[in-house]
C-alpha positions, 0 to 999 in steps of 0.5 A, a space after each residue: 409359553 403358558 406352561 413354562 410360567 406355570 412351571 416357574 410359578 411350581 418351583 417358587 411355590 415348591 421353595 415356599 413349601 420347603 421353607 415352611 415345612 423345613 423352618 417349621 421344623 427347625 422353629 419346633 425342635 427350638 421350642 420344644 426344647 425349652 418347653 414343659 410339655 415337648 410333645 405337643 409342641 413336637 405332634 402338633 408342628 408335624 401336624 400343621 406341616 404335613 397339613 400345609 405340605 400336602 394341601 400346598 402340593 394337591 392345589 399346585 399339581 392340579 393333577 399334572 406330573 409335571 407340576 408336582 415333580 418341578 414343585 418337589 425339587 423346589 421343596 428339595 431345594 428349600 430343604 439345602 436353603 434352610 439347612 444353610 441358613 439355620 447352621 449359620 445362624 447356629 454357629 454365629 450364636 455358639 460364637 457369641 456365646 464362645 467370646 463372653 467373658 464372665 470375669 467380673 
């Protein structure tokens, strides 16, 4: 029973880890842009990333196969969330956007 909770707790943990690295980078493709310098915005988000991802799947694993792959397929998920979520919030602002009337 033990290792069903730690599996549990690996696949929210996955979700969580997806969600950051995923919304990270859709936060970092917006900021970057609009930005003066893209690179940096674009190199130093990848950076903290990967950083956060692997140091997030190391700790969670503690050298279990296991763990690991119930944490991938939690990243994997958070991967279709944020996608879903990030194209209908895209597509309620290119809405507003479409319905503004410039007549003065």
């Amino acid at each position: 029973m033990n290792e069903v909770l730690y599996m549990i707790l690996a696949f929210a943990a996955g979700i969580v880890l997806g969600t950051l690295f995923y919304g990270g980078l859709w936060l970092t493709v917006k900021r970057s842009i609009s930005a003066k310098v893209p690179a940096i915005w674009l190199i130093a988000g990848f950076i903290i990333r990967v950083s956060i991802t692997l140091i997030g799947f190391y700790y969670i694993s503690r050298g279990n196969w296991m763990r690991l792959l119930i944490c991938l397929l939690g990243f994997i998920v958070a991967r279709v969330l944020v996608f879903w979520i990030t194209k209908k919030y895209e597509q309620k602002k290119i809405s507003i956007n479409m319905n503004t009337d410039y007549e003065a």
